[in-house]
C-alpha beads as a LAMMPS data file, in Angstrom:
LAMMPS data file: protein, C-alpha beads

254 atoms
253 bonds

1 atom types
1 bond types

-500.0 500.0 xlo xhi
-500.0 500.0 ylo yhi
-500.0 500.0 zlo zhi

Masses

1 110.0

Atoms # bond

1 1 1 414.705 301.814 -314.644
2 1 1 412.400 304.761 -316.384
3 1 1 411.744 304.515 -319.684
4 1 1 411.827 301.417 -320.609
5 1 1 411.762 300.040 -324.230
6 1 1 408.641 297.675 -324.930
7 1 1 408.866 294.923 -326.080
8 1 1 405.773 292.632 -328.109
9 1 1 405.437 289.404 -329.026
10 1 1 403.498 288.782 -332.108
11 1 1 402.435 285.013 -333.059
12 1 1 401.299 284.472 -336.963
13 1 1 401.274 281.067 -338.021
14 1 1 402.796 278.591 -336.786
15 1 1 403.544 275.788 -333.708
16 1 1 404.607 278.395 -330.779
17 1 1 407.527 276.747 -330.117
18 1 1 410.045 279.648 -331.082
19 1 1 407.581 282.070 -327.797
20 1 1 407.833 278.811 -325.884
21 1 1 412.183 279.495 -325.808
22 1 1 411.257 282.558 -324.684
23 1 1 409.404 281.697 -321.500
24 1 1 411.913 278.960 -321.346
25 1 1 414.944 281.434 -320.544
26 1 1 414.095 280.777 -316.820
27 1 1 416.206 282.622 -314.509
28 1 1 417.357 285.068 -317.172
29 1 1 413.538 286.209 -317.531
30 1 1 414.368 288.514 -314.498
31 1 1 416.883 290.068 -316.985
32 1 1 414.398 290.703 -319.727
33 1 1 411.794 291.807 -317.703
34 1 1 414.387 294.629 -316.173
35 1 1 415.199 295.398 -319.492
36 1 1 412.407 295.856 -321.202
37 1 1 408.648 296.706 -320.648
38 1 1 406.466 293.870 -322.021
39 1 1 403.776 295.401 -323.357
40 1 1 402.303 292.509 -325.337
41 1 1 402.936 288.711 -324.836
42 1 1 399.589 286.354 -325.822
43 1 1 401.385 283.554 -324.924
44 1 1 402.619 284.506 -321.467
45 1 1 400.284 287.548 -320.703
46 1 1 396.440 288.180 -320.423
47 1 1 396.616 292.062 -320.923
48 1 1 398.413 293.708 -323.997
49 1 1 398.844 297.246 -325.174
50 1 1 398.485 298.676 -328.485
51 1 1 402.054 299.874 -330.220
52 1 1 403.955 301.653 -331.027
53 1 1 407.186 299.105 -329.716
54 1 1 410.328 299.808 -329.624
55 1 1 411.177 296.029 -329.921
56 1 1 408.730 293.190 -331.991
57 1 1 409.392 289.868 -332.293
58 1 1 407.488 288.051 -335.134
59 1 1 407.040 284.184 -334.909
60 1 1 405.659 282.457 -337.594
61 1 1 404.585 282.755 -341.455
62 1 1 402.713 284.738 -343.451
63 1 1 399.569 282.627 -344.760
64 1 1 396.684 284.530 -344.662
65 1 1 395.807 287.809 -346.463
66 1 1 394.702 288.840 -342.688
67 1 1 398.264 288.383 -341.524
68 1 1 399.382 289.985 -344.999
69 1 1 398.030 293.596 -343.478
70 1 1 398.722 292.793 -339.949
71 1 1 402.896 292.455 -340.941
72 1 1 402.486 295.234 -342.154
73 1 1 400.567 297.461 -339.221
74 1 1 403.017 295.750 -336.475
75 1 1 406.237 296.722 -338.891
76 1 1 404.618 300.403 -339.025
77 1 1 404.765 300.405 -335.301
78 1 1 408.184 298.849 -334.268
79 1 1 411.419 300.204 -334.093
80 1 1 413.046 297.294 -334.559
81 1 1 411.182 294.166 -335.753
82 1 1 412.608 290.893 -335.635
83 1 1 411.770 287.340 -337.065
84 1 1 412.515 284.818 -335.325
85 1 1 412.511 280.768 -335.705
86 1 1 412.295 279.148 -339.218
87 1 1 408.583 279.847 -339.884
88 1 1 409.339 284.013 -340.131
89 1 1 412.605 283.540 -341.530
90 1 1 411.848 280.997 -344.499
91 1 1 408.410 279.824 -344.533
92 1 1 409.059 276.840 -341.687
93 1 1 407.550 273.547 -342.059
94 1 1 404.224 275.085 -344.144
95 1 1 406.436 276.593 -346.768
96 1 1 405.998 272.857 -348.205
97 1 1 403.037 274.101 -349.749
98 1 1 404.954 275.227 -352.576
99 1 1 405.314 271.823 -354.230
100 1 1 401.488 270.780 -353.642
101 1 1 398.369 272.373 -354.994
102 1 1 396.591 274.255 -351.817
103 1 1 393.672 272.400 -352.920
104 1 1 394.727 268.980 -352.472
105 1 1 396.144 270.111 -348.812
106 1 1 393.416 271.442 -347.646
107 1 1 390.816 268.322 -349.300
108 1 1 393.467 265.900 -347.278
109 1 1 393.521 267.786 -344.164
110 1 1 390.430 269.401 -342.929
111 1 1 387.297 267.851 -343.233
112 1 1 385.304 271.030 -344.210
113 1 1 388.268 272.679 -346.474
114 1 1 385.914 275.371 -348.161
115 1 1 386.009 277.034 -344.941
116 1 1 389.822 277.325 -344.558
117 1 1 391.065 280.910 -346.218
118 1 1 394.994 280.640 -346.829
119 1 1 397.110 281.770 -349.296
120 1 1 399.134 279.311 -351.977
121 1 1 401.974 279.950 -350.346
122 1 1 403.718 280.363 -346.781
123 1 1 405.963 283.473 -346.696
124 1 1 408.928 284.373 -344.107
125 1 1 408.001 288.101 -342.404
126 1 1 410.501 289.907 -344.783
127 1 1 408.385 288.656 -348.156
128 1 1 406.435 291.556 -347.200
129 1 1 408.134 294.281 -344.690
130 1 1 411.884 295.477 -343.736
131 1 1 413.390 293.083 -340.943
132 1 1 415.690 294.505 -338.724
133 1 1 416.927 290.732 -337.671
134 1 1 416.377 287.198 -338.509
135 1 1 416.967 284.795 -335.750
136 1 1 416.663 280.973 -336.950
137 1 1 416.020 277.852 -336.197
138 1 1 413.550 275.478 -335.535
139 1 1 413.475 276.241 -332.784
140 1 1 416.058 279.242 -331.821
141 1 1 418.701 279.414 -329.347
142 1 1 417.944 281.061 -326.168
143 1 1 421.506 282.376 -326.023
144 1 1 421.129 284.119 -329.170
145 1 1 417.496 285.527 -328.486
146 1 1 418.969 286.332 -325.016
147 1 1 421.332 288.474 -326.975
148 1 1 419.460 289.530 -329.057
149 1 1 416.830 291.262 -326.926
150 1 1 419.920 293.024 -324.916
151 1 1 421.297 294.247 -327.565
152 1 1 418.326 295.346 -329.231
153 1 1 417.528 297.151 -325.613
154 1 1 420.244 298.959 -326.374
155 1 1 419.398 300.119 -330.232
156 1 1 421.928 298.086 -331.295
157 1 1 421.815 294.917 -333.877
158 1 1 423.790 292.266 -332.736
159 1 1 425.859 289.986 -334.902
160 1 1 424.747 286.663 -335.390
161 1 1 427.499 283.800 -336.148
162 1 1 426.582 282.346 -339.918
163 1 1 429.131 279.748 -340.301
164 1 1 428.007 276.001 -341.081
165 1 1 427.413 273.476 -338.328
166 1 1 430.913 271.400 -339.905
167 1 1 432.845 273.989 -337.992
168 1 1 430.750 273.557 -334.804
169 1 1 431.034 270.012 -335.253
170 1 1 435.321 270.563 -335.203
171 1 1 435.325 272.580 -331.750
172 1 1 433.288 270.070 -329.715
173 1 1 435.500 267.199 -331.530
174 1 1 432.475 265.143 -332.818
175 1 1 433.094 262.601 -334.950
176 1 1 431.664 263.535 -338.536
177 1 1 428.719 261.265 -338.936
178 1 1 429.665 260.986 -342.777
179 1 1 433.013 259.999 -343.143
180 1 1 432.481 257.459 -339.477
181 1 1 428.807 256.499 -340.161
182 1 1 427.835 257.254 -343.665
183 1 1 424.927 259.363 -342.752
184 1 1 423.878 262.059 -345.278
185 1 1 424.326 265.487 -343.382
186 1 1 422.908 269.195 -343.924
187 1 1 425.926 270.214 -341.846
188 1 1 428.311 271.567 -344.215
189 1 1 425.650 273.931 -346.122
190 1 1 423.932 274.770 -342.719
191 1 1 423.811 277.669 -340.077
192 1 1 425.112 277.127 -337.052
193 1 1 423.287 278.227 -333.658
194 1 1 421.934 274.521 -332.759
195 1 1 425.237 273.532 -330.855
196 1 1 425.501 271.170 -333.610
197 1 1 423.075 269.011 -331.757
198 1 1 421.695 266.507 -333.971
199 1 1 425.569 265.702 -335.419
200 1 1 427.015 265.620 -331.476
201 1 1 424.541 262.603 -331.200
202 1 1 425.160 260.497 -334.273
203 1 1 422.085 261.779 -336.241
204 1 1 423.094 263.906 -339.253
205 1 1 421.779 267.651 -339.709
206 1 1 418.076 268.602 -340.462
207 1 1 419.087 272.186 -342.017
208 1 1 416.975 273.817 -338.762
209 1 1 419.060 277.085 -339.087
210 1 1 418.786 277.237 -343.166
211 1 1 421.784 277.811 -345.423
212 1 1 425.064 279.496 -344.092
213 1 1 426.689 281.939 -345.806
214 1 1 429.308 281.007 -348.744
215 1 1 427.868 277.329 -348.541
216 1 1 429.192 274.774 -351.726
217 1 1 426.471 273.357 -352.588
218 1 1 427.745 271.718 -355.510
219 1 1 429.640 269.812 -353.447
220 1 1 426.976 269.110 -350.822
221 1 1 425.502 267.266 -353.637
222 1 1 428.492 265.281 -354.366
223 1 1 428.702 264.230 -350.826
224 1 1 425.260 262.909 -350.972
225 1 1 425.320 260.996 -353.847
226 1 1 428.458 259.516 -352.626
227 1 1 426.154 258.454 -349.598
228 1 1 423.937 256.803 -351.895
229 1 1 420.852 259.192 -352.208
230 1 1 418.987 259.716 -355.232
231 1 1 418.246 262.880 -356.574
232 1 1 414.594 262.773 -355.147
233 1 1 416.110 261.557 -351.896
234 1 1 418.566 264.543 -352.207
235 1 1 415.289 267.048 -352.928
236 1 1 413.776 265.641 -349.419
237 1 1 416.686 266.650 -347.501
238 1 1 416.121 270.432 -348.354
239 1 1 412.347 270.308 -348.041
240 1 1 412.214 270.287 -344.723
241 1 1 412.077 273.129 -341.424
242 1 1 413.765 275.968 -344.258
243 1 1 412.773 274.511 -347.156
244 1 1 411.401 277.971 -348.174
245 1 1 415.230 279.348 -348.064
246 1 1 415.989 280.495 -351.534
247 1 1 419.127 279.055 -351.433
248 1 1 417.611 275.665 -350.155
249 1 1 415.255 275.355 -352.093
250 1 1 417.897 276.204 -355.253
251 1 1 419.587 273.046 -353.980
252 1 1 416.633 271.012 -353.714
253 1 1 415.724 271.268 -357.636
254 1 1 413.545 274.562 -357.302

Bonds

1 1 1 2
2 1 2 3
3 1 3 4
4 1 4 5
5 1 5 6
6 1 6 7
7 1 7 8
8 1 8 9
9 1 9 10
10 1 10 11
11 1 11 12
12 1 12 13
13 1 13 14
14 1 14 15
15 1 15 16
16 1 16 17
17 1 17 18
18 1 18 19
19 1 19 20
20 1 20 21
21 1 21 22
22 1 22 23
23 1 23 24
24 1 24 25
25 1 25 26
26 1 26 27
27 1 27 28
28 1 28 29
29 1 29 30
30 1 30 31
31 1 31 32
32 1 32 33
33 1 33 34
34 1 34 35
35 1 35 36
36 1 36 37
37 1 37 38
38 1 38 39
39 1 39 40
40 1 40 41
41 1 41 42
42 1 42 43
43 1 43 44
44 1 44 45
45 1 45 46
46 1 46 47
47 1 47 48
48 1 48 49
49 1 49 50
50 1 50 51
51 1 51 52
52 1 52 53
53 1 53 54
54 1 54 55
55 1 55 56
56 1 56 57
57 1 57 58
58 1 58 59
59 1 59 60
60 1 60 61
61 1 61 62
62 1 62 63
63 1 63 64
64 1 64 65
65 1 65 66
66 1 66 67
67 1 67 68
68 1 68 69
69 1 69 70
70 1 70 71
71 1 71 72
72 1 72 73
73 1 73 74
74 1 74 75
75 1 75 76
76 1 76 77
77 1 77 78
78 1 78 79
79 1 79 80
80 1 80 81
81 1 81 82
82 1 82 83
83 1 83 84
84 1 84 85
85 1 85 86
86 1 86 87
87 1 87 88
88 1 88 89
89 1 89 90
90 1 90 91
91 1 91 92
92 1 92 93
93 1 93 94
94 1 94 95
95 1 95 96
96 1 96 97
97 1 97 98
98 1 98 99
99 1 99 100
100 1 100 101
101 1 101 102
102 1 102 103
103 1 103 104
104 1 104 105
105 1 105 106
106 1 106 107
107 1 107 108
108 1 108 109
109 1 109 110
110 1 110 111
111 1 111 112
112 1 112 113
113 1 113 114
114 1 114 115
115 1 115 116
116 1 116 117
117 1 117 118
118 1 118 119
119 1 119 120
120 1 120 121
121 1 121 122
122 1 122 123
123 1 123 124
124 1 124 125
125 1 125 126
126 1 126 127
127 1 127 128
128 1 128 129
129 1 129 130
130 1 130 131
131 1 131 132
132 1 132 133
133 1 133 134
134 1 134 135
135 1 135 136
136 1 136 137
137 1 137 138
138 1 138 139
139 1 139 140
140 1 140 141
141 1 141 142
142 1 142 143
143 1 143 144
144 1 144 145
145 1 145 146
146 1 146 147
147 1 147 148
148 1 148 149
149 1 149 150
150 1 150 151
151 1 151 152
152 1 152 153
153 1 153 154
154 1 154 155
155 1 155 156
156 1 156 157
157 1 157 158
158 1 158 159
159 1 159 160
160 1 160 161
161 1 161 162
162 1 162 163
163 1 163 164
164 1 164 165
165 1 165 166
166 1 166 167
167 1 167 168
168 1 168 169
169 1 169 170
170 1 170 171
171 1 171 172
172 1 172 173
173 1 173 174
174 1 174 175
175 1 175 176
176 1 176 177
177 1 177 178
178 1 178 179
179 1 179 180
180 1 180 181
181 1 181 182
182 1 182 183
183 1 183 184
184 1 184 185
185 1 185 186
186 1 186 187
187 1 187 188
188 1 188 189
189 1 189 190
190 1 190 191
191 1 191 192
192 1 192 193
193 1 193 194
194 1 194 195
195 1 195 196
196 1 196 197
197 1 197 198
198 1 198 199
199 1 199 200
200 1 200 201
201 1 201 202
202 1 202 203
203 1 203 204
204 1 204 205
205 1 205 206
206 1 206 207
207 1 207 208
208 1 208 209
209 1 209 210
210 1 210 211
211 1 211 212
212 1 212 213
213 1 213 214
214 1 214 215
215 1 215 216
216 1 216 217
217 1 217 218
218 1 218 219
219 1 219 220
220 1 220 221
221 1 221 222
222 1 222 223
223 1 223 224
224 1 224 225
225 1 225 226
226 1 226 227
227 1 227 228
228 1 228 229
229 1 229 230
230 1 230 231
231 1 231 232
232 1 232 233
233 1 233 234
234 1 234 235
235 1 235 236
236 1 236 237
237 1 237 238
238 1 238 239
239 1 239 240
240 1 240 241
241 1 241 242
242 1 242 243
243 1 243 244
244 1 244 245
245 1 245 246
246 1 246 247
247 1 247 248
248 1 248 249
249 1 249 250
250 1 250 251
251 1 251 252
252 1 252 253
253 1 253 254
C-alpha cells in the first residue's frame, strides 16, 4: 500500500501503560502496521521522524511548561490528534494535585524537590489544543484503539459508546454488586469501554473511563450514602484515575 498515513506516538507524563495496549494488540499489529506508516513510536521504536502526521496519539498529562509548547508543536503537525487513556483525557492519577499544595508533594516525594519543575496542576491534552478524539480509560481498550486507528486511517472519527457501565453490567447478566453485596459502585455515573470488569468480578467500579454522558449524579450520591459512606468517603470515590473530569470532580465536592 503507497501512501500510507503515519502514524506517532507521543508519551507526556505519565505510567506508559495506555502505549503498552498498543504493543499489546498482538496479532492485530500486522493490521496496523499495513495500515499505517509508523513514523514515531519511543516506546516500541529506536528511529523516529519528524511530523507532520497524519495520525498522533497523545498519552499522558500536561505537567510541565516544556510539555505546555510541545502539545502544542505536535497538534500543529497532526491531522488528527488523539488522547488517549485517563492521563490525556482528565488529568489521570496526577490530576490529584489539585487538592494538595505542589509544595508539600514534591517536599514528600523527592528527596531534592527544588530540582523538580512542574506545574500546580496536571492537565488532560485538550486544556491546551483541539482534540480530534478522546479515548479513556485507565488503561484503554484495545478494541476501541483498534478502531480507532482504522477508522482514523480512513479520515474518519469513529463513534465511541458513552453509556454507563450499569448497562454493561445488564448484558453480561452480572449481579449488581450494590443491591447483592452492598458495595459502593462508580458504575451508574461511569463510561463504559472496561467490559464492566471490576463489577463482573464482585469489586465495584473505580470510574477508569470518567463520567458517561447524561449521568444522575444526584442520585449516585443517594446510592452511596445509602451504602453507608460519608461525604469525605463519597469525595474519595471521585478522586481517583479521572478525578480531573469536570463532571467528577463536580460530584466529588469541587
Amino acid at each position: 500500500m503507497k501512501n500510507k498515513p503515519t502514524l506517532a506516538v507521543h508519551k507526556f507524563t505519565s505510567c506508559d501503560g495506555c502505549q503498552l495496549v498498543v504493543l499489546n494488540l498482538e496479532e492485530e499489529l500486522l493490521a496496523l502496521a499495513a495500515a499505517f506508516d509508523i513514523a514515531r513510536f519511543v516506546e516500541a521504536m529506536s528511529g523516529s521522524r519528524p511530523g507532520p502526521w497524519d495520525v498522533s496519539l497523545v498519552e499522558g498529562s500536561v505537567t510541565t511548561e516544556e510539555e505546555m509548547a510541545r502539545i502544542r508543536t505536535i497538534r500543529a503537525q497532526s491531522r488528527y490528534l488523539a488522547a488517549i487513556g485517563a492521563c490525556a483525557t482528565a488529568g489521570g492519577i496526577q490530576a490529584l494535585r489539585e487538592w494538595v499544595p505542589l509544595e508539600v508533594l514534591k517536599q514528600a516525594v523527592y528527596p531534592a524537590p527544588e530540582v523538580i519543575a512542574a506545574l500546580p496542576r496536571s492537565t488532560p491534552a485538550s486544556a491546551h489544543v483541539r482534540v480530534d478524539l478522546e479515548l479513556p480509560g485507565c488503561p484503554i481498550d484495545k478494541g476501541q484503539l483498534k478502531e480507532a486507528l482504522l477508522s482514523l486511517a480512513r479520515g474518519r472519527i469513529p463513534a465511541l459508546p458513552c453509556h454507563a457501565v450499569c448497562l454493561e453490567c445488564k448484558r453480561q447478566g452480572n449481579p449488581c454488586v450494590v443491591v447483592a453485596k452492598g458495595i459502593p459502585c462508580l458504575g451508574p455515573v461511569t463510561r463504559t469501554g472496561c467490559g464492566a470488569l471490576c463489577p463482573r468480578f464482585g469489586r465495584g467500579c473505580y470510574g477508569c473511563f470518567g463520567p458517561a454522558e447524561q449521568s444522575n449524579f444526584g442520585a449516585m450520591r443517594e446510592m452511596l450514602e445509602g451504602a453507608g459512606l460519608s461525604p469525605e468517603a463519597i469525595t474519595r470515590q471521585y478522586r481517583l484515575f479521572t478525578a480531573g473530569a469536570s463532571s467528577f470532580k463536580a460530584a466529588g465536592g469541587g
